[in-house]
C-alpha positions as YAML, in Angstrom:
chain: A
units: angstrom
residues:
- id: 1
  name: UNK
  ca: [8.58, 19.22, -11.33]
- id: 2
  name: UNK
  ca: [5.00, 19.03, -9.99]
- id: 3
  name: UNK
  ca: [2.07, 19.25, -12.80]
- id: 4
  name: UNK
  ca: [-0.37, 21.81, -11.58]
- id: 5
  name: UNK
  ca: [-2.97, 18.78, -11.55]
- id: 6
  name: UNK
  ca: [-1.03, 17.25, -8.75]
- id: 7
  name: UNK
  ca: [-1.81, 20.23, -6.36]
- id: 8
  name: UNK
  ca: [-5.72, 19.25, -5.81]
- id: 9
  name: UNK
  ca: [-3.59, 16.20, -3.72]
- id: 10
  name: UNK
  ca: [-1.50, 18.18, -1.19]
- id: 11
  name: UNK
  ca: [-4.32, 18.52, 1.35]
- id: 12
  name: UNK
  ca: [-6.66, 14.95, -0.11]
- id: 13
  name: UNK
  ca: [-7.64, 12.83, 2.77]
- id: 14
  name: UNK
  ca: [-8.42, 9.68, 2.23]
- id: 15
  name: UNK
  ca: [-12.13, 9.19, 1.15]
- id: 16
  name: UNK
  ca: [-12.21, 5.14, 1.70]
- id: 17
  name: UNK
  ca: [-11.31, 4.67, 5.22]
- id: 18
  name: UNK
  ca: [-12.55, 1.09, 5.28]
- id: 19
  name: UNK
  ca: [-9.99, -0.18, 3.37]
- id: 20
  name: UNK
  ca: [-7.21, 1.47, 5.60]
- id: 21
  name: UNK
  ca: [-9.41, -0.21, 8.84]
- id: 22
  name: UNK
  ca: [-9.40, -3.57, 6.95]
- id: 23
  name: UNK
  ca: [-5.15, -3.56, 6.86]
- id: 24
  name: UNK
  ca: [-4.98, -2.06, 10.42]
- id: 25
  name: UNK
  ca: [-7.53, -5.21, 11.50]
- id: 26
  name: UNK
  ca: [-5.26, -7.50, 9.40]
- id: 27
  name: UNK
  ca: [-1.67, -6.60, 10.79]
- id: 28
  name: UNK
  ca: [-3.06, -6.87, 14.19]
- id: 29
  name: UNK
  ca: [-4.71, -10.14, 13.73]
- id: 30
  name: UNK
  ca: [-1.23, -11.51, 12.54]
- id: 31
  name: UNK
  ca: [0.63, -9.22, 15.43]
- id: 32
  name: UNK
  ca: [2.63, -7.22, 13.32]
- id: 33
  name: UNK
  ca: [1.47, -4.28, 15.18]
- id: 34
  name: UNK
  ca: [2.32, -6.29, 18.94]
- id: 35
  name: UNK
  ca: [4.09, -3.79, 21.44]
- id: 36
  name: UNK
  ca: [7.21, -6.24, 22.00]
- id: 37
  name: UNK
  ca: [7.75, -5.72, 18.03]
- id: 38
  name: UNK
  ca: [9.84, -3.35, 16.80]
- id: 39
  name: UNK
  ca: [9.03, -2.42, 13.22]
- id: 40
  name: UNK
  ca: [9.51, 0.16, 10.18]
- id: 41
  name: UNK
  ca: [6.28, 1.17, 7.98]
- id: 42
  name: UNK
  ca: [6.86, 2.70, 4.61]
- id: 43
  name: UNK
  ca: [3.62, 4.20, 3.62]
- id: 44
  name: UNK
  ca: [3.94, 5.49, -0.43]
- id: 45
  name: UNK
  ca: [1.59, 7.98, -1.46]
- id: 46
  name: UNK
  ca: [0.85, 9.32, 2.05]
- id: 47
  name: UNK
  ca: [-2.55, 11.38, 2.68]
- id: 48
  name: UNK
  ca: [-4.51, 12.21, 5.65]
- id: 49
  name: UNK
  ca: [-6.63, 8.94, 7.38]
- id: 50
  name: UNK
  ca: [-3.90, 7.03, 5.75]
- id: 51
  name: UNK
  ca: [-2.32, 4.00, 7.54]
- id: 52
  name: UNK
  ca: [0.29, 6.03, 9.36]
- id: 53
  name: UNK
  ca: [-2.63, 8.41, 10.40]
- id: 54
  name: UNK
  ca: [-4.57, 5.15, 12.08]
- id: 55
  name: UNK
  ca: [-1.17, 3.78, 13.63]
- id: 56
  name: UNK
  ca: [-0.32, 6.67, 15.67]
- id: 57
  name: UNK
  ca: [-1.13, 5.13, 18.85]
- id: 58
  name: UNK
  ca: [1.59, 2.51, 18.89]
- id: 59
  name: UNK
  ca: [5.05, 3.89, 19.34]
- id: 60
  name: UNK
  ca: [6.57, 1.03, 18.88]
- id: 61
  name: UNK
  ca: [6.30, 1.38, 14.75]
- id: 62
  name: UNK
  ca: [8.90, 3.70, 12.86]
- id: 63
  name: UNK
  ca: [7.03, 5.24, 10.69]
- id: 64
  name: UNK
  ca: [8.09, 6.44, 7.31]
- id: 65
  name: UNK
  ca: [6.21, 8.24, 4.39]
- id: 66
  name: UNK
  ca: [6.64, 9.48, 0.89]
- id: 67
  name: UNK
  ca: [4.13, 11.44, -1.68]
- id: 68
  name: UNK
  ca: [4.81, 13.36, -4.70]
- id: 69
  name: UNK
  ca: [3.27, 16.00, -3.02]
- id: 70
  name: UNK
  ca: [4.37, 18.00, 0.04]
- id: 71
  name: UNK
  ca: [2.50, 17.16, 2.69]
- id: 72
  name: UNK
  ca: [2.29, 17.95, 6.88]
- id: 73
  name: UNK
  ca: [2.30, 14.60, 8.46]
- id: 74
  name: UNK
  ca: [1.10, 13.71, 12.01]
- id: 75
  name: UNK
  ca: [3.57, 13.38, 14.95]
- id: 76
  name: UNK
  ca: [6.24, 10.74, 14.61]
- id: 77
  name: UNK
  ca: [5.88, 10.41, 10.62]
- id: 78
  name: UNK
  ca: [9.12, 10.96, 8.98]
- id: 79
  name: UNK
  ca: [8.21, 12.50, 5.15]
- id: 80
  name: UNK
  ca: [10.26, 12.48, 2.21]
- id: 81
  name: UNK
  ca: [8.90, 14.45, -0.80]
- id: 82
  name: UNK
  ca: [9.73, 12.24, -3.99]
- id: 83
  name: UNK
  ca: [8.50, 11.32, -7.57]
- id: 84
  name: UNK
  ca: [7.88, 7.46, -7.44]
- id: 85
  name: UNK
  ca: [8.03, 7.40, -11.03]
- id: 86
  name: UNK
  ca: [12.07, 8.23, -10.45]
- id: 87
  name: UNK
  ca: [12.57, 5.14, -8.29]
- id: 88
  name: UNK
  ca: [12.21, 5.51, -4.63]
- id: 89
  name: UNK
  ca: [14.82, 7.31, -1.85]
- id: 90
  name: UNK
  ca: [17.08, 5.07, 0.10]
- id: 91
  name: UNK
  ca: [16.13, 5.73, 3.35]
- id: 92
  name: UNK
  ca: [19.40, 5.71, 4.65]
- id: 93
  name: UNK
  ca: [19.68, 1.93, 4.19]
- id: 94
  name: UNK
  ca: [16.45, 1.34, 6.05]
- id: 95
  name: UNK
  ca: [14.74, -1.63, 5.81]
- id: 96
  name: UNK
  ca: [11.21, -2.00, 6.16]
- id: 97
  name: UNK
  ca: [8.74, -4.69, 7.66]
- id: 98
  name: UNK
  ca: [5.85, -3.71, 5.98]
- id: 99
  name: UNK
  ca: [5.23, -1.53, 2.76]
- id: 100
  name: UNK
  ca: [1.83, 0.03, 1.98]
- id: 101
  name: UNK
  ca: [1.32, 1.35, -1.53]
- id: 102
  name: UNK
  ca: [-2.09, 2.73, -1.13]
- id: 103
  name: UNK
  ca: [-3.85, 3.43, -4.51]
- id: 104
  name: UNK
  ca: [-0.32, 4.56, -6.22]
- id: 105
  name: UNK
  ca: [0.55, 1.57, -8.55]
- id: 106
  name: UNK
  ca: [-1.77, 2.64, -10.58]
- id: 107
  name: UNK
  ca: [0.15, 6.12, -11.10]
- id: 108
  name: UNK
  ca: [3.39, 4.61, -11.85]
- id: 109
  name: UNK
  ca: [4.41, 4.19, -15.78]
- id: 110
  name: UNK
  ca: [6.89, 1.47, -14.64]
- id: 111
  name: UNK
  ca: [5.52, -0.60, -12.42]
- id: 112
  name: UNK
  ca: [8.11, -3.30, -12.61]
- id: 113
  name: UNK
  ca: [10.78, -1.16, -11.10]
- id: 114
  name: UNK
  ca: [8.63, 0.07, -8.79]
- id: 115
  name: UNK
  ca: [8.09, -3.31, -7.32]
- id: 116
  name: UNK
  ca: [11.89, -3.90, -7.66]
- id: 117
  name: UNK
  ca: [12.37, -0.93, -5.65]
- id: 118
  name: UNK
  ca: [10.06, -1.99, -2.97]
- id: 119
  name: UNK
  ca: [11.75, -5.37, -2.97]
- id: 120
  name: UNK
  ca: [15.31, -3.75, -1.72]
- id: 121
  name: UNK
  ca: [13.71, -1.63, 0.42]
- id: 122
  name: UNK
  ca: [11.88, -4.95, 2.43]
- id: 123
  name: UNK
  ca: [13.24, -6.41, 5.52]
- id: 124
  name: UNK
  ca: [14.00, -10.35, 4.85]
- id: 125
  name: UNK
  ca: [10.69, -11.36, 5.61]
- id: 126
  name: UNK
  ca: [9.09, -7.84, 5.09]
- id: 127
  name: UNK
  ca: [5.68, -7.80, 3.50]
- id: 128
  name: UNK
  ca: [4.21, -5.89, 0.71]
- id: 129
  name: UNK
  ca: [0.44, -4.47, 0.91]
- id: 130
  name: UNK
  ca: [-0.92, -3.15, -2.56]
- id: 131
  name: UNK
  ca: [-4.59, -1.59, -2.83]
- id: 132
  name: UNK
  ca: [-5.67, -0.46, -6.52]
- id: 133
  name: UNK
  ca: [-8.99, 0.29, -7.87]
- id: 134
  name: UNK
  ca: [-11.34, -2.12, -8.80]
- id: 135
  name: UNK
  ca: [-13.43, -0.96, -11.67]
- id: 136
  name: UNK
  ca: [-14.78, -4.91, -12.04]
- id: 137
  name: UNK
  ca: [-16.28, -4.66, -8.74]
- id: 138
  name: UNK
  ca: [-19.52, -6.21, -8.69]
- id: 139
  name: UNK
  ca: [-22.13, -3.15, -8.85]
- id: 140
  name: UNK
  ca: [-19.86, -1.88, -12.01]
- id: 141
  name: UNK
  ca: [-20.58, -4.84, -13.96]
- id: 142
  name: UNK
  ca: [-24.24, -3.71, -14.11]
- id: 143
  name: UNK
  ca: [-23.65, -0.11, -14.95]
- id: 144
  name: UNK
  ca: [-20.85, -1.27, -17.68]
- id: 145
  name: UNK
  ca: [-23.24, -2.54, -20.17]
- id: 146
  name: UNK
  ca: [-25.69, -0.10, -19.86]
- id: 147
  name: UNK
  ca: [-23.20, 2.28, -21.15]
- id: 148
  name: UNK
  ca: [-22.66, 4.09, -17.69]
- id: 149
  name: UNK
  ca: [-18.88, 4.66, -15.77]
- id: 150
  name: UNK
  ca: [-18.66, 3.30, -12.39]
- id: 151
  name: UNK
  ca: [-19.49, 5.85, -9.70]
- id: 152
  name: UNK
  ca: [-16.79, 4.87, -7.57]
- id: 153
  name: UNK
  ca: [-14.19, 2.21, -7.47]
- id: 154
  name: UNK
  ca: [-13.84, -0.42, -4.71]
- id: 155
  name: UNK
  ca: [-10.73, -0.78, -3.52]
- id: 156
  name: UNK
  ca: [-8.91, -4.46, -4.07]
- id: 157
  name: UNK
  ca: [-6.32, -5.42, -1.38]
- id: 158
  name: UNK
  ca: [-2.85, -7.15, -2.41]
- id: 159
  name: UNK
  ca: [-0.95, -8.39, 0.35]
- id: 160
  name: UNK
  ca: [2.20, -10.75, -0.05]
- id: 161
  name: UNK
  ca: [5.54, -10.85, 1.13]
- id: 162
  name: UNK
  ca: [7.99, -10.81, -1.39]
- id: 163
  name: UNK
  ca: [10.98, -12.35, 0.55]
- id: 164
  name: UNK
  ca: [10.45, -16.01, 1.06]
- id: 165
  name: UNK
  ca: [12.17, -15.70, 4.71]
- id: 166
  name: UNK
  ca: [9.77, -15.95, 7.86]
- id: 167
  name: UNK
  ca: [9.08, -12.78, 9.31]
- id: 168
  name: UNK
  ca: [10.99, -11.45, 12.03]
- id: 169
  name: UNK
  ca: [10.58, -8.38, 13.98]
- id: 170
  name: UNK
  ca: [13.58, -6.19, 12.99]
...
């Protein structure tokens, strides 16, 4: 069951584009995002201007998303509505190359199962891209001990595959 509170995210778009721009930059300087590849994306927590959103142009990706919330996804985004906090769907027995878990794992109560989930849900080789806030950032240090809360929270960027096989497009 939804909390009311939730419903202020069925329509959010996401306010830091940079740090979606800053993954997109990174899987193509690697060439995850090559034509010849074939590949499955598993974006959790799934808003507008999300990594999906930015990938649209390359139809060799299968792209996959999930939210709490339900949510009307571009063209060629397949959407499951689901609690992460209850695990995470199947997917068929999909496997994916790359998991994004855009500002989420903060939201989770168990985040060790949540990271076991992802872990079954990873291609052999598959790779796991985290972004949280980052309340230490640099410009909150200085507000901190003046007694003020940050104004906004940078976002930190976790990437690291969490199958120690080479990476092979799928």
């Amino acid at each position: 069951m939804q909390d009311e509170k939730q419903q202020i995210f069925e329509s959010f778009e996401v306010p830091d584009k940079g740090r979606i721009l800053k993954v997109k930059s990174w899987l193509q300087k690697r060439g995850f995002l090559a034509n010849t590849n074939k590949i499955k994306i598993l974006e959790i927590g799934y808003s507008k201007g999300g990594l999906l959103d930015n990938l649209l142009e390359y139809s060799n990706i299968g792209k996959y998303a999930v939210d709490i919330n339900q949510k009307t996804t571009e063209r060629d985004v397949k959407f499951y509505q689901f609690d992460c906090n209850n695990g995470l769907p199947d997917f068929n027995g999909i496997r994916f190359n790359i998991i994004f878990a855009g500002e989420v794992i903060e939201h989770i109560i168990d985040d060790e199962r949540f990271l076991s989930e992802i872990n079954k849900l990873l291609a052999p080789g598959g790779i796991l891209i985290l972004t949280t806030p980052n309340l230490f950032f640099l410009v909150n240090r200085f507000l901190f001990p003046f007694g003020k809360m940050p104004f906004f929270a940078y976002a930190l960027i976790i990437i690291t595959s969490m199958i120690k096989k080479p990476y092979r497009p799928l």
